[in-house]
C-alpha positions in Angstrom: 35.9 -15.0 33.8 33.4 -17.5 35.4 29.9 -17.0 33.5 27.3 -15.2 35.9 23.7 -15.1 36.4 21.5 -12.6 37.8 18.5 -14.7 39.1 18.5 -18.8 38.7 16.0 -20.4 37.2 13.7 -23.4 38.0 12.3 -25.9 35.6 8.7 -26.1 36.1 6.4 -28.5 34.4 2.9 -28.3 32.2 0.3 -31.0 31.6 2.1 -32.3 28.2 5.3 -32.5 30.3 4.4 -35.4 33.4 2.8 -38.8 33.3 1.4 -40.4 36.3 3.1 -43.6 37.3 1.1 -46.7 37.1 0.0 -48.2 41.2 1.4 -51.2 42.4 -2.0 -52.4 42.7 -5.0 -51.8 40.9 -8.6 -51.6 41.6 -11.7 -51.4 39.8 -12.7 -48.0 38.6 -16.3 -48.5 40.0 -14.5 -48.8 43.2 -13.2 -45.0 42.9 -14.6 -42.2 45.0 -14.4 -39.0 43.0 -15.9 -36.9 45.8 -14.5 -33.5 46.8 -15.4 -30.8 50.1 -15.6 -27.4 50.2 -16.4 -26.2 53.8 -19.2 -28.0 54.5 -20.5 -29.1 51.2 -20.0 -32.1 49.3 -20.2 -32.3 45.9 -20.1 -36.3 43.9 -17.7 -35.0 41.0 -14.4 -32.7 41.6 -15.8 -30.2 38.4 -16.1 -26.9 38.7 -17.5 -24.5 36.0 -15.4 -21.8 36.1 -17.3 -17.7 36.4 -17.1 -17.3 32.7 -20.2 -15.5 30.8 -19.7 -17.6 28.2 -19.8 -20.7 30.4 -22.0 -20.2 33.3 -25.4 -18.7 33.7 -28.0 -19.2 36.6 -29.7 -22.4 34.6 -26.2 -24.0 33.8 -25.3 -23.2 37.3 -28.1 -25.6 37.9 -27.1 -28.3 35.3 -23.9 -28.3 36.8 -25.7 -29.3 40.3 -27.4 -32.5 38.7 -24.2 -33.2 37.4 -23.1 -33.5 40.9 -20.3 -30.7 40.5 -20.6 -27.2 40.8 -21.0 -24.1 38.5 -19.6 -21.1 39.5 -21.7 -17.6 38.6 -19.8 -14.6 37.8 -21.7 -12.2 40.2 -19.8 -9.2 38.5 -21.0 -10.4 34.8 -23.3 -9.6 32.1 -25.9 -11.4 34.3 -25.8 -8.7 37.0 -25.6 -5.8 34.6 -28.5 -6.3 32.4 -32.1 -7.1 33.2 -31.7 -9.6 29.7 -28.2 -10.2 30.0 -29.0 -13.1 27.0 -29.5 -10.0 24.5 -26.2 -8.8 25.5 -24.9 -12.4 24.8 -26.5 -12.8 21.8 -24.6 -9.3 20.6 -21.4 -11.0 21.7 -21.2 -14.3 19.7 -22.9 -12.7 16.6 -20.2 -10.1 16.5 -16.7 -10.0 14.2 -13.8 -10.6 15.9 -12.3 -7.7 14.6 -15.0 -5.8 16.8 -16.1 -7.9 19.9 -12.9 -6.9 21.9 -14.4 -2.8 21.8 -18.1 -3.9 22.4 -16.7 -6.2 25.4 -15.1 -3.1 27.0 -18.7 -1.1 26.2 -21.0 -3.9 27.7 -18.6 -4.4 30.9 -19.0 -0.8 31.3 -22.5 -1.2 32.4 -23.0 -0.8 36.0 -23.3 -3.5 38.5 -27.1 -3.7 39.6 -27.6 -4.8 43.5 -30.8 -6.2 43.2 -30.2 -8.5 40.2 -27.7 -10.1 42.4 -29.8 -11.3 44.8 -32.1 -12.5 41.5 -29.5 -14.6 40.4 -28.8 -16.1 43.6 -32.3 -17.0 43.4 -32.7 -18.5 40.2 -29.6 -20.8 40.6 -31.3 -21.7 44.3 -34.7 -22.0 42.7 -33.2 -25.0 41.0 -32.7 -27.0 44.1 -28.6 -26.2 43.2 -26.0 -25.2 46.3 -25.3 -21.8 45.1 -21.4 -20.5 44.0 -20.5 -17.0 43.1 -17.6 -15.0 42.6 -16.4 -11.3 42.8 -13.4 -9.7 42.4 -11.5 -8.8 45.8 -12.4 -4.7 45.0 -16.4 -5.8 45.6 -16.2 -8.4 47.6 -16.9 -7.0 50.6 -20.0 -4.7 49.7 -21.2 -7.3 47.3 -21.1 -10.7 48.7 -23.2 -9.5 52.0 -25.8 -9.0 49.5 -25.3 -12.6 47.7 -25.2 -14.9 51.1 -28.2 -12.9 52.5 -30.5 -14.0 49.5 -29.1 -17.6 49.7 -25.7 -18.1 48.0 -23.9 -20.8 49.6 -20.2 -20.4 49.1 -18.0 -17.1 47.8 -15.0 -17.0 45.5 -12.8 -14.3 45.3 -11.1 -14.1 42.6 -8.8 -11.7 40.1 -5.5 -12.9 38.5 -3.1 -12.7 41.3 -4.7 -12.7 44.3 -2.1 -12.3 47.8 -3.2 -11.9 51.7 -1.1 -8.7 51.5 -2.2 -6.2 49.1 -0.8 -2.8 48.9 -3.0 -0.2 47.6 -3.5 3.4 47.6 -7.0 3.8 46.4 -8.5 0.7 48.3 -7.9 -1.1 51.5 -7.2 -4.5 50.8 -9.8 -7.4 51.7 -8.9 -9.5 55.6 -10.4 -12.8 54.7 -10.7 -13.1 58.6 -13.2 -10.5 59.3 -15.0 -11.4 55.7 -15.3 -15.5 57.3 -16.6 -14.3 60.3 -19.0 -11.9 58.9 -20.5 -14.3 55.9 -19.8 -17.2 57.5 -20.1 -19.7 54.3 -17.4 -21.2 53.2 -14.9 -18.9 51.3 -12.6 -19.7 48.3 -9.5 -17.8 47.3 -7.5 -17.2 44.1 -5.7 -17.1 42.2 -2.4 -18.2 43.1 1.0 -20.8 42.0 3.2 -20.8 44.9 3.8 -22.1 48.4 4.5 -19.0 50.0 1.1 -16.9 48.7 -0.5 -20.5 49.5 0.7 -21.2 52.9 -0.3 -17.3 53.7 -3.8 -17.3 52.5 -4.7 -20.4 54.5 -3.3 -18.9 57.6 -6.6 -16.5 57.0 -9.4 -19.0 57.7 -10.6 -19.6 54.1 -11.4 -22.5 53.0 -9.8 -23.2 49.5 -7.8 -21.9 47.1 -7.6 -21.5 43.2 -4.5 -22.6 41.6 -3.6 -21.1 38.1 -2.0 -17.6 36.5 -2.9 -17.3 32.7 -3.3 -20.7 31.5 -6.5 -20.3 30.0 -7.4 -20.8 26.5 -9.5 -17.4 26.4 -6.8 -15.8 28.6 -3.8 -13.4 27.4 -2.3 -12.4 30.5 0.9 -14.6 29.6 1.1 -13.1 26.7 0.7 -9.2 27.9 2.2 -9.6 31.0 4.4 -12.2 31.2 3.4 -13.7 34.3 2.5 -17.3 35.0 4.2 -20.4 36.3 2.7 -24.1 34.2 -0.1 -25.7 35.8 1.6 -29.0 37.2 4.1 -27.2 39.1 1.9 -24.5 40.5 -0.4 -27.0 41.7 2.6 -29.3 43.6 3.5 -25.9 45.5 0.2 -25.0 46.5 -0.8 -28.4 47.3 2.6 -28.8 49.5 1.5 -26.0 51.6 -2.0 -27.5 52.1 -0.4 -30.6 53.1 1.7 -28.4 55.6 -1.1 -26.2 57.0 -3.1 -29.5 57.4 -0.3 -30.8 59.6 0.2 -28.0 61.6 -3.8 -26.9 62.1 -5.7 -30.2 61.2 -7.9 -27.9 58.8 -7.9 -29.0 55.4 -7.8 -26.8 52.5 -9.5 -27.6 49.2 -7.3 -27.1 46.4 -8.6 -26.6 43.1 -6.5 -26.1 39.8 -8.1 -23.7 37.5 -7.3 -23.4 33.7 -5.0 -25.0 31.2 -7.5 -28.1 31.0 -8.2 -29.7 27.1 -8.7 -33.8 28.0 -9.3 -35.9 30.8 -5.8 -36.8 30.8 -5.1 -33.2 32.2 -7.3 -33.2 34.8 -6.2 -36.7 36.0 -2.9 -35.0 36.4 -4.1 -32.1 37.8 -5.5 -34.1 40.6 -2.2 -36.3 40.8 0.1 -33.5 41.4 -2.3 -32.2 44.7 -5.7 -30.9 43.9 -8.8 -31.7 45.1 -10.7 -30.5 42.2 -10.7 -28.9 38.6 -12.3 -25.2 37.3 -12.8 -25.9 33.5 -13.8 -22.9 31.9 -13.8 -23.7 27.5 -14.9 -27.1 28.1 -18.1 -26.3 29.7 -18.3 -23.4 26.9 -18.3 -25.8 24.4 -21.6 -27.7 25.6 -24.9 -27.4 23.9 -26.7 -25.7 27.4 -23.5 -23.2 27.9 -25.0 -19.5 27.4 -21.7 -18.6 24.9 -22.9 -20.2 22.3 -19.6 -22.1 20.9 -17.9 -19.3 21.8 -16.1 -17.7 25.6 -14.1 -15.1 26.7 -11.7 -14.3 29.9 -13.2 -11.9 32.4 -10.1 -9.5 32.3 -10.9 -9.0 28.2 -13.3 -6.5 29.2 -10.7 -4.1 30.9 -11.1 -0.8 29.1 -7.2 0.0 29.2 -5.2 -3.5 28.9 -7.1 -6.6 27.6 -6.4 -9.7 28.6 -8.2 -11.7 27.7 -10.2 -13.0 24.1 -13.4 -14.1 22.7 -12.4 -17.6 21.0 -14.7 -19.9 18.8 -14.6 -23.2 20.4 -17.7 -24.7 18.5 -20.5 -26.7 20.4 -19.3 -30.2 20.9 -21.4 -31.8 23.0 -23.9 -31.9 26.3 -23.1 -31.4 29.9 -23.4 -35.1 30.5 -21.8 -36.3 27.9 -18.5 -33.9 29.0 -19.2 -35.2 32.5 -20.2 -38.8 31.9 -20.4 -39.6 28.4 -21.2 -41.7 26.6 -18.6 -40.5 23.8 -17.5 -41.5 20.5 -14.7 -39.3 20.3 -10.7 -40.6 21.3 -9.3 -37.7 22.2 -9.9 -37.8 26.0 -12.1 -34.1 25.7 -15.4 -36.4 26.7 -16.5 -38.5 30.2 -14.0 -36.5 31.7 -15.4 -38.3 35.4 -14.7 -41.7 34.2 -11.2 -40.8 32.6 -10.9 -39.9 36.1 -12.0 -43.3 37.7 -10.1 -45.4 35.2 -6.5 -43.4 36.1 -7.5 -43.5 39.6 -8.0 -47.3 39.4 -4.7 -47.8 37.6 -3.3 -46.4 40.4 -4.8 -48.1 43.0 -6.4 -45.1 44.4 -10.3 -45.5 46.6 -10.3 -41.2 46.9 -8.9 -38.2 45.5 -6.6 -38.1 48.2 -5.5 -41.3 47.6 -4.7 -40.1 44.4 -2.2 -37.4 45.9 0.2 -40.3 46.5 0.5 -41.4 42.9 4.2 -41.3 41.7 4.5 -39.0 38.5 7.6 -38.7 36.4 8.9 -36.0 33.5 7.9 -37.1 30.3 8.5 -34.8 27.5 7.6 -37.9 25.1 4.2 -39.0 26.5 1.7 -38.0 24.3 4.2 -38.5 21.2 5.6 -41.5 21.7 4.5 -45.0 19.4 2.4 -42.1 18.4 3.1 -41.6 14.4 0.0 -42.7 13.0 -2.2 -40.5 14.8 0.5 -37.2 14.8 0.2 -37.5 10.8 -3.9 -37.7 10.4 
C-alpha cells in the first residue's frame, strides 16, 4: 500500500539556516540609507525596542530616540501598575529563579492605573522622543484613547497571535478600521507569520505589522504550545503580502520582524528576506541603561494559569550606543548592530532598505560552520 499523509509539510527556514547572496555590485557602506517609516514618522535606524519591562522604560524609551530608533513602552506593564514600578523591578532581578515565575504572576496581578498612563506618555514625550506604546487587543480600545490624548504618537497592538477575525465569547473583537479613524496615529499590528493573516490585516487600514510567533529568547510559547513558524520564512510571507497589498492599493505597509535576533548577521537577514525593521527585545536588555538589570522576561510569563514565558539572566554587556553604533571589541556580531547593517547592505549593492529586499538569499545549513573549526572548539 502506497504510504499516506495526513497534512504535508513545508520546509521553513530560521536565521542559522539562509545566507544573503553577495550584489553584483558593491557600494560603500557610508553610502547606505538605513532609514525606515511608520505612518508618518521617520526614524534614521530600523531598531525597535521591543515592550518588554525588562527592556524598555519611559527614560530608555528616550535613549532609544537619540539613537534614532524607537523604544516601544509596554503601556500594560509594571510601569502603569505601580506608582514606583522600579521597586517592583528591583524585587524581580533580586529574586531566585526558583521563585520569580509566582511573584511575576502576583505583580502582574496589580491593576492597570489610568492616570499613570497618560504619565508615562509624558515622561517618554518630556524627552523630546516620538512616543510608542503597546496594549494588548483586549485594552486597546479603552486604553489607547487615553495614551494618544496625552501625546503618544503611534499604537501597537500586540498579543501572540494576533488575526483581523477574532472569535470570542466574552469580548468583541477589535475593527482596526474604526480604531484608525478614531486615534488617528499611525497603528501597528501583531503578531503574525503568514500571508493570508498578513494580506488580511492590511486590508484594515493599519499601518504595519509585527512579524514573529515565539522566537524569543525569554519566550516559551514554542515550547507550551507548539506554535510558531522560523523567523526567515515568516518574514518572506508576510513581506509577499505587503508587496501585494502595495501593488494593488499603493499603500505601503511597514514590516517589522520581531524576536529570534542574537547578532547583526540576523538582523541583516531579517531585513533581506522583506522587513523594514527589527524589534530586539534581550539585546536592548542586556545594555547598561535597560531597567532589567541583566536580566528580561516575556510579557505572557506573567499569565496566572499558563506561563509562557521566563525571566533569563542575560548579564549587562554593554551601552545603547555601543549595541547601536559601537565602537566594539567583541567578534561575535552582538555589537554595532547599524553598521553590520551598512556593511551587508553595501556588499550587496543596496542605497535603502528596500533595496535590500532584492538581495538574492540561498539555504545554507553550513554558513556559520563552515572553515569554522578553530573558533567552534574555543
Amino acid at each position: 500500500m502506497a504510504r499516506r499523509l495526513l497534512k504535508e509539510l513545508e520546509r521553513s527556514y530560521g536565521f542559522d539556516e539562509v545566507a544573503i547572496v553577495p550584489g553584483d555590485i558593491t557600494i560603500n557602506p557610508e553610502m547606505a540609507s538605513t532609514k525606515m517609516n511608520i505612518g508618518n514618522f521617520t526614524f534614521e535606524a530600523p531598531i525597535l525596542a521591543s515592550a518588554m519591562d525588562g527592556a524598555v522604560s519611559p527614560k530608555f524609551a528616550g535613549l532609544m530616540h537619540e539613537m534614532g530608533g524607537l523604544g516601544v513602552l509596554n503601556a500594560e506593564g509594571l510601569y502603569t501598575r505601580y506608582e514606583d514600578p522600579y521597586s517592583v523591578l528591583e524585587e524581580i532581578t533580586s529574586m531566585p529563579q526558583s521563585e520569580v515565575t509566582k511573584y511575576l504572576q502576583q505583580v502582574y496581578t496589580q491593576p492597570i492605573q489610568d492616570h499613570l498612563i497618560g504619565e508615562r506618555v509624558q515622561e517618554v514625550k518630556s524627552s523630546g522622543a516620538v512616543c510608542a506604546v503597546s496594549f494588548t487587543p483586549q485594552n486597546t480600545k479603552r486604553m489607547s484613547p487615553m495614551a494618544v490624548e496625552a501625546g503618544a504618537d503611534i499604537i501597537f497592538v500586540q498579543s501572540t497571535v494576533t488575526t483581523a477575525r477574532h472569535m470570542s465569547r466574552s469580548y468583541k473583537g477589535l475593527i482596526f478600521s474604526e480604531l484608525i479613524e478614531s486615534l488617528k496615529v499611525p497603528i501597528v499590528v501583531g503578531n503574525c507569520v503568514s500571508y493570508n493573516v498578513a494580506q488580511e490585516l492590511m486590508e484594515t487600514g493599519i499601518d504595519g505589522i509585527l512579524v514573529g510567533v515565539g522566537p524569543g529568547a525569554a519566550c516559551t510559547t514554542r515550547e507550551v504550545t507548539g506554535v510558531g513558524v522560523p523567523q526567515v520564512t515568516a518574514t518572506l510571507e508576510c513581506a509577499a503580502a505587503r508587496e501585494d497589498y502595495y501593488q494593488r492599493t499603493g499603500k505601503y505597509i511597514t514590516v517589522i520582524t520581531d524576536g529570534g535576533f542574537r547578532t547583526g548577521g540576523d538582523v541583516c537577514k531579517a531585513l533581506a528576506s522583506g522587513a523594514d525593521g527589527v524589534m530586539l527585545g534581550t539585546p536592548f536588555a542586556q545594555t547598561e541603561e535597560a531597567p532589567g538589570r541583566g536580566y528580561n522576561w516575556g510579557m505572557a510569563n506573567a499569565n496566572p494559569e499558563l506561563p509562557r514565558g521566563t525571566r533569563i539572566k542575560v548579564g549587562t554587556k554593554a551601552s545603547v550606543r555601543q549595541i547601536m553604533y559601537g565602537p566594539t571589541s567583541v567578534t561575535d556580531g552582538t555589537q554595532n548592530l547599524v553598521g553590520a547593517l551598512k556593511v551587508s547592505m553595501g556588499m550587496c549593492g543596496a542605497y535603502t532598505i528596500r533595496d535590500f529586499h532584492k538581495s538574492e538569499m540561498i539555504v545554507a545549513p553550513a554558513i556559520k560552520t563552515e572553515g569554522k573549526y578553530f573558533q567552534l572548539s574555543d
